[in-house]
MIVEX-201595 format. One line per field, with one value per residue: x, y, z of N, C-alpha, C, O in turn; residue number from 1. Coordinates in steps of 0.1 Angstrom, whole numbers, plus 5000, padded with zeros to 4 digits. Example, Ala and Ser with C-alpha at 12.3 -4.5 7.8 and 13.67 -1.06 7.14 Angstrom:
BEGIN
npx = 5132 5128
npy = 4943 4978
npz = 5078 5071
capx = 5123 5137
capy = 4955 4989
capz = 5078 5071
cpx = 5132 5129
cpy = 4967 5000
cpz = 5078 5079
opx = 5142 5134
opy = 4967 5011
opz = 5085 5080
nr = 1 2
***
This chain:
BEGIN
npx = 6550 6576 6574 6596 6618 6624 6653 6686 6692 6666 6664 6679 6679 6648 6646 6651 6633 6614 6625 6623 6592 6585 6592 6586 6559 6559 6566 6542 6518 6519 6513 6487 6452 6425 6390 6358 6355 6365 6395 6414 6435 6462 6474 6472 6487 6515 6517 6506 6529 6541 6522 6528 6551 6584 6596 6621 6650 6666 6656 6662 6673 6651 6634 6643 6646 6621 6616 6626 6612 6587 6598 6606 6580 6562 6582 6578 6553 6546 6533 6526 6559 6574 6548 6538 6557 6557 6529 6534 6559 6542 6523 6544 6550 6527 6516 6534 6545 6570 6574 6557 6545 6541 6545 6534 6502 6473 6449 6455 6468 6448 6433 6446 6451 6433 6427 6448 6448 6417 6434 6450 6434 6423 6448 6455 6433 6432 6463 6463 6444 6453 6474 6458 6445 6414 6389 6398 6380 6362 6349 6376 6389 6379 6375 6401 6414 6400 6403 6428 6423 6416 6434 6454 6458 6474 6496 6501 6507 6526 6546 6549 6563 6586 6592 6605 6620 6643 6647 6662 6653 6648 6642 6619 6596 6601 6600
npy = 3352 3330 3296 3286 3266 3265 3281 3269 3264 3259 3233 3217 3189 3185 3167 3148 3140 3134 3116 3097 3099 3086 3055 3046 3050 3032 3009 3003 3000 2977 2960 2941 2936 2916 2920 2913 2893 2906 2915 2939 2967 2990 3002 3026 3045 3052 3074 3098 3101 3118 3133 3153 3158 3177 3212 3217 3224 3201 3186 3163 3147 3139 3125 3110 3093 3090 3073 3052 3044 3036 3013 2998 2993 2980 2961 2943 2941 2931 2936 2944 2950 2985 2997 3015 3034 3045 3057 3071 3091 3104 3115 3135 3149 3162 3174 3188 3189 3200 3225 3241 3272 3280 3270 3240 3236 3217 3219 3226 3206 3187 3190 3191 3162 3151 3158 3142 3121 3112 3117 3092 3068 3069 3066 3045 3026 3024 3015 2992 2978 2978 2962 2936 2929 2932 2948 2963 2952 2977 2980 2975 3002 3020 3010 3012 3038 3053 3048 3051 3080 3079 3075 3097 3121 3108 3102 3127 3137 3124 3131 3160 3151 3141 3164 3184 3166 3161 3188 3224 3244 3269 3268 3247 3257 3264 3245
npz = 0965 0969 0985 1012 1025 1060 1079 1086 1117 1129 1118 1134 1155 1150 1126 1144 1162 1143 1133 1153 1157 1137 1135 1159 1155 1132 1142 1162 1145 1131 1150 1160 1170 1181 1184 1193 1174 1153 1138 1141 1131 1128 1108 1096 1111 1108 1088 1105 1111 1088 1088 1107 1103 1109 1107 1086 1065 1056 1030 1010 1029 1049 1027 1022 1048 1051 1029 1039 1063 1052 1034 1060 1066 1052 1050 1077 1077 1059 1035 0999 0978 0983 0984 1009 1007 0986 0990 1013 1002 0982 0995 1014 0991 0979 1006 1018 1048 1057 1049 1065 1071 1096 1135 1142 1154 1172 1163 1136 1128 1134 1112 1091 1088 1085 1053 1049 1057 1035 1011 1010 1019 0993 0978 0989 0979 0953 0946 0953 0944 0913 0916 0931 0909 0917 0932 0964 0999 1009 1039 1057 1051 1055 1090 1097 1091 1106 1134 1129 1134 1158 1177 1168 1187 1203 1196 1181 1209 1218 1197 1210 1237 1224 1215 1237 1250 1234 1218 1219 1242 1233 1212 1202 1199 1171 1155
capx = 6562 6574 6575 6609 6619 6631 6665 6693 6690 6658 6661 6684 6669 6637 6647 6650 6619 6605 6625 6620 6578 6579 6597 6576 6543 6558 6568 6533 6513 6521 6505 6466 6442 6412 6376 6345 6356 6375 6411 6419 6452 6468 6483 6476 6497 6528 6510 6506 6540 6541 6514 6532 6567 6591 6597 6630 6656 6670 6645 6665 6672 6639 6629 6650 6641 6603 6609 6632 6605 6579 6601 6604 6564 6562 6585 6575 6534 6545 6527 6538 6571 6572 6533 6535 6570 6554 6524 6542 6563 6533 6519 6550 6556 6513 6509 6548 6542 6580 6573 6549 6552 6538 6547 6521 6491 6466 6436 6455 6476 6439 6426 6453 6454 6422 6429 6461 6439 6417 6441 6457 6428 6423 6459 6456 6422 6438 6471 6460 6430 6457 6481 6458 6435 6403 6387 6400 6373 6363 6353 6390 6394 6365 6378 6413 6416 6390 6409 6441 6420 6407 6450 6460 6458 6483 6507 6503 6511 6543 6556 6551 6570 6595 6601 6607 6631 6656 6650 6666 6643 6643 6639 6609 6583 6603 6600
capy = 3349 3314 3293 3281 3258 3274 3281 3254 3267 3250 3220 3210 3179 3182 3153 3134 3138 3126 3097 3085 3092 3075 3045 3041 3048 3018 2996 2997 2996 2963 2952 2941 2920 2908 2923 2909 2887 2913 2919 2956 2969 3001 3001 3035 3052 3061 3085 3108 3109 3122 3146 3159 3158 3187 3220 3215 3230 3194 3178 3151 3138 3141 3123 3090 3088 3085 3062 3039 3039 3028 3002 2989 2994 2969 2946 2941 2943 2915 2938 2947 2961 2997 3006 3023 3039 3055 3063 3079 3099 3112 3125 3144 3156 3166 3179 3192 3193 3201 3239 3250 3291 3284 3259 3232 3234 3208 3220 3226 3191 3177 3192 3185 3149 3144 3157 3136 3105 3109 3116 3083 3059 3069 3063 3026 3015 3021 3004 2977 2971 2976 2951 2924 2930 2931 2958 2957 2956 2992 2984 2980 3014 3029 3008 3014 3054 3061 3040 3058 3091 3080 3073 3111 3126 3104 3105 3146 3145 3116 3141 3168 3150 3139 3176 3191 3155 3166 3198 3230 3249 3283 3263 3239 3262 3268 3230
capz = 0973 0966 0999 1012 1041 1073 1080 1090 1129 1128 1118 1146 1165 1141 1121 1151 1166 1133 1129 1164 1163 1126 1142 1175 1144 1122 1153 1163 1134 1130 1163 1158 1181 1178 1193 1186 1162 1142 1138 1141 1127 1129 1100 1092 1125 1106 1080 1116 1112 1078 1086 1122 1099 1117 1100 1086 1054 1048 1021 1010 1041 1052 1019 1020 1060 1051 1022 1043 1071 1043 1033 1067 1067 1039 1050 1087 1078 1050 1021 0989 0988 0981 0987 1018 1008 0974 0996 1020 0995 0975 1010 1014 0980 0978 1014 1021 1060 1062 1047 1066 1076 1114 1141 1141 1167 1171 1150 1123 1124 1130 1098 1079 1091 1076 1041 1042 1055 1026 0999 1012 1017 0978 0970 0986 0972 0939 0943 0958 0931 0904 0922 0933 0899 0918 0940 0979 1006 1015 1054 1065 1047 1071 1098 1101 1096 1120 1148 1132 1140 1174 1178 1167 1198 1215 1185 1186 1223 1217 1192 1217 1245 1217 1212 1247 1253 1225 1213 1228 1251 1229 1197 1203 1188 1155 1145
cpx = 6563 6577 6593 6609 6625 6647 6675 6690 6679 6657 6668 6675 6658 6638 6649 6640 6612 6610 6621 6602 6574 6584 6587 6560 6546 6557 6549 6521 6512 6516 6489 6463 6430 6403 6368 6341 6361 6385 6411 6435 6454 6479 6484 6481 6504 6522 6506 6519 6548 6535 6520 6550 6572 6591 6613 6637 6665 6661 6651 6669 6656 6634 6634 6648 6632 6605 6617 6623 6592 6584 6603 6589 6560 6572 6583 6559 6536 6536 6541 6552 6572 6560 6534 6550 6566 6541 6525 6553 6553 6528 6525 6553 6540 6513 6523 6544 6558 6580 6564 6557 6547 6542 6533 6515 6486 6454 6441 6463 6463 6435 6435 6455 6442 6418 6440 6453 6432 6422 6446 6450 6424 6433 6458 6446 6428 6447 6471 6452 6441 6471 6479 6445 6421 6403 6389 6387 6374 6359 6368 6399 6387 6369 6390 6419 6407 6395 6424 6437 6419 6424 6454 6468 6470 6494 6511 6511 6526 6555 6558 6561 6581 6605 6604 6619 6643 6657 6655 6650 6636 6639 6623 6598 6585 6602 6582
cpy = 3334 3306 3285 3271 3265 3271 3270 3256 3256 3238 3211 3202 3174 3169 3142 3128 3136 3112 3090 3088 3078 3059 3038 3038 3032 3007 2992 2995 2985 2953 2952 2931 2922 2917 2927 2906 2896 2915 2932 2958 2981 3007 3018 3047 3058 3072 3095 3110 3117 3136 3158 3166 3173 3196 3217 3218 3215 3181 3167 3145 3133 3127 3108 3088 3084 3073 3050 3032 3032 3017 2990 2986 2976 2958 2936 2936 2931 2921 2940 2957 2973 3007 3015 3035 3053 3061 3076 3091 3110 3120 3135 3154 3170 3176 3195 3201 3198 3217 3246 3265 3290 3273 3246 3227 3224 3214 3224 3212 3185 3177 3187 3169 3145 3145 3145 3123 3102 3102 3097 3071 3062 3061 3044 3020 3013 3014 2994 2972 2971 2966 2937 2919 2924 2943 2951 2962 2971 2993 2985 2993 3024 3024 3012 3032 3057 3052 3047 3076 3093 3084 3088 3115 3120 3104 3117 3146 3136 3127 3154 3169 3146 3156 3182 3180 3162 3180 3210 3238 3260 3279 3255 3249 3268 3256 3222
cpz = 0974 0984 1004 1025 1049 1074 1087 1110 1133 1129 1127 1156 1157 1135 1129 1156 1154 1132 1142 1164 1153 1131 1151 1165 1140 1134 1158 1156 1128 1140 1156 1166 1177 1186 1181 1174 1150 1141 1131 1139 1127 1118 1093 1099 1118 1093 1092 1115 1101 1078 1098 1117 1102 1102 1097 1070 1046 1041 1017 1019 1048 1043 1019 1038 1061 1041 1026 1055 1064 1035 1045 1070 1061 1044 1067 1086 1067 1034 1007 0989 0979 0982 0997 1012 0998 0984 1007 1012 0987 0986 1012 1003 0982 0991 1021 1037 1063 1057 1054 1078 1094 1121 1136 1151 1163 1165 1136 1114 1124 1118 1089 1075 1083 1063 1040 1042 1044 1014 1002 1009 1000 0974 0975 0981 0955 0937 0947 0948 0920 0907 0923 0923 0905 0931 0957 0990 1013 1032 1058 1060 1053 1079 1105 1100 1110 1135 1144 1138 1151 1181 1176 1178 1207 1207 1187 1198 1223 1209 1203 1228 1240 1218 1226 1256 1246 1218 1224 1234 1238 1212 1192 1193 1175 1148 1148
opx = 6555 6582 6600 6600 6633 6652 6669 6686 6683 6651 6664 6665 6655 6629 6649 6637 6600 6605 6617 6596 6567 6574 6581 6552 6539 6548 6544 6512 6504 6515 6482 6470 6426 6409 6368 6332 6359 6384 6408 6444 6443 6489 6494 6478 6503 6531 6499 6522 6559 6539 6516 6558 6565 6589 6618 6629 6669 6659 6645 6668 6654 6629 6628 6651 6630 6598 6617 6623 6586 6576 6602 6587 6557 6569 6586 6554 6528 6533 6553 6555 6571 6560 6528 6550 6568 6544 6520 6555 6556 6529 6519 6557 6542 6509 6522 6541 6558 6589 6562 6566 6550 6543 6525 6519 6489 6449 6434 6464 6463 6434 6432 6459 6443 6410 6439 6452 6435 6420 6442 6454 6421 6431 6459 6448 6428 6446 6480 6454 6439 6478 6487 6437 6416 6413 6384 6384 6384 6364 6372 6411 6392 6373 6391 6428 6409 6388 6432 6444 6419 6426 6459 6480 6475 6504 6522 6520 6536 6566 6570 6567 6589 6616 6613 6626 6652 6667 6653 6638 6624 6635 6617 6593 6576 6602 6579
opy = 3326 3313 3280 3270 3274 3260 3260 3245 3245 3232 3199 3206 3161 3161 3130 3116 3135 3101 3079 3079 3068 3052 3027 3029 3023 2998 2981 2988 2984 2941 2960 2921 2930 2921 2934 2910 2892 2923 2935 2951 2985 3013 3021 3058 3071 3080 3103 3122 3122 3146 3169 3173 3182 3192 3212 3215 3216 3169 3157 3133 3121 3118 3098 3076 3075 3063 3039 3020 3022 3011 2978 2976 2965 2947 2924 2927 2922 2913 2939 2967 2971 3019 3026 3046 3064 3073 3087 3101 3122 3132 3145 3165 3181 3187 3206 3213 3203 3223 3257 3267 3299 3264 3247 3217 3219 3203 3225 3209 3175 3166 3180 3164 3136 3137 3137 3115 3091 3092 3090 3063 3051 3050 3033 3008 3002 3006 2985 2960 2960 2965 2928 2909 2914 2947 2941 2974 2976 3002 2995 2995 3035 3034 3015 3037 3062 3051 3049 3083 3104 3094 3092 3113 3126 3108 3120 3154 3141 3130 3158 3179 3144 3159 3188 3185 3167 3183 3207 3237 3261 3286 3258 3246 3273 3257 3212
opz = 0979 0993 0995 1032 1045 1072 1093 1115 1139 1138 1129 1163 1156 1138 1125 1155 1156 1132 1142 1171 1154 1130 1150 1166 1143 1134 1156 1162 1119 1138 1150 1168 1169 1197 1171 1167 1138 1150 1120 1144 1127 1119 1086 1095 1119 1093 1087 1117 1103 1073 1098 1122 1098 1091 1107 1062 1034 1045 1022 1016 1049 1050 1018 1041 1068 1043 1020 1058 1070 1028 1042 1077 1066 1041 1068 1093 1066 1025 1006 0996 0967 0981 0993 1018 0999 0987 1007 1019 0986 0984 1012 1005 0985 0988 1025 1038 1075 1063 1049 1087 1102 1113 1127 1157 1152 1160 1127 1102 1116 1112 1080 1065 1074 1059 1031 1033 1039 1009 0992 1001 0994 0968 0968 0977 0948 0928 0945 0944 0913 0897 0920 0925 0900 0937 0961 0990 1020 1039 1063 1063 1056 1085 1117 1107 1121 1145 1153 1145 1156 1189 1187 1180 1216 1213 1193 1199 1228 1212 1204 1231 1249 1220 1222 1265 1252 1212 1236 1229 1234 1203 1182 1182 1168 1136 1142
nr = 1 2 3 4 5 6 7 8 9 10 11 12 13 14 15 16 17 18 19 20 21 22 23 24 25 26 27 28 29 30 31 32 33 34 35 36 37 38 39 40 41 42 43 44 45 46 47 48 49 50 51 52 53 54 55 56 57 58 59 60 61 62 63 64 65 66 67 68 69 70 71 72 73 74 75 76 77 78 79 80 81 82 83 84 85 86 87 88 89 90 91 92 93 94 95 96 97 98 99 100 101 102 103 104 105 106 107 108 109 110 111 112 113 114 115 116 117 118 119 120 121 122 123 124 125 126 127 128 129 130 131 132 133 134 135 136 137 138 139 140 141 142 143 144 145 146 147 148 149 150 151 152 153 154 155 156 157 158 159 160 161 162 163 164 165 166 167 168 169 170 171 172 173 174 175
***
C-alpha cells in the first residue's frame, strides 16, 4: 500500500505552524555566546523543524518554504550559500516527516530526530570537506547536535503551543 499524504482538511494551519517554528529555529540559531572560552552555536535548531514538519497534502509548498528558510540559514549564519537549503531538502526528501500515518508524539519525534541528526552531521562533514578542500573539525559536529538535542524538548513543546494557538481545536491531533 503506497503511502500518501493526508487529506487537504488537514493541512489547514499545518503549514503555519511550521513556518512560524522554522523561523523562530533559524532566528535563533544564529545566536552563540561564549562559555569557558568556547563559542557555542545553535546552528543546528532549524533541522528540529524539519524533523517536527506538520502532516500535510501540499508538498510543494512545503518544499520551497524549507528551501527558502535554508537560504535565509545561509545567508544570516554568513555560510555557504545553499548548504543548509540542500541539507535541509535531502532531510525532507530522505526522512518525508510530512507523510507520516500517525500524529507525532514525543518518543517517536525523539527517535526520529536522532536518525535525522546523524544523517545530517554526515551530510555536512562532507560538504563542507568538499567545499573548503580539507576535512572540517569533528568536535563542533559532537558539540553542536548534542546542545541541538539538549534544545529538542523546548522546540517539541514551541511547536506544541504553536499548534493549539492556530490550529482548530478538533484538528490539532491530525497534524
Amino acid at each position: 500500500m503506497p503511502l500518501h499524504p493526508v487529506s487537504q482538511p488537514f493541512a489547514r494551519g499545518g503549514l503555519l505552524v511550521g513556518s512560524l517554528l522554522m523561523l523562530i529555529l533559524v532566528l535563533v540559531s544564529v545566536s552563540s555566546f561564549n562559555a569557558f572560552n568556547t563559542i557555542i552555536n545553535f546552528i543546528y535548531l532549524p533541522l528540529i523543524g524539519i524533523c517536527t514538519w506538520p502532516r500535510t497534502d501540499k508538498i510543494i509548498t512545503s518544499i520551497c518554504i524549507i528551501f527558502i528558510f535554508g537560504l535565509l540559514l545561509d545567508i544570516v549564519s554568513s555560510g555557504p550559500l545553499g548548504l543548509w537549503s540542500l541539507i535541509f531538502l535531502i532531510n525532507f526528501a530522505v526522512f518525508k516527516p510530512h507523510m507520516k500515518l500517525k500524529p507525532l508524539v514525543f518518543s517517536t519525534a525523539f527517535s526520529s530526530w536522532f536518525l535525522l541528526l546523524f544523517f545530517s552531521s554526515i551530510l555536512i562533514y562532507f560538504f563542507v570537506w568538499f567545499s573548503i578542500d580539507f576535512p572540517p573539525r569533528v568536535m563542533p559536529l559532537i558539540i553542536q547536535p548534542a546542545i541541538a538535542t539538549c534544545l529538542f524538548p523546548l522546540a517539541y513543546g514551541l511547536r506544541h503551543l504553536l499548534k493549539k494557538i492556530f490550529i482548530d481545536q478538533f484538528l490539532r491531533d491530525l497534524i
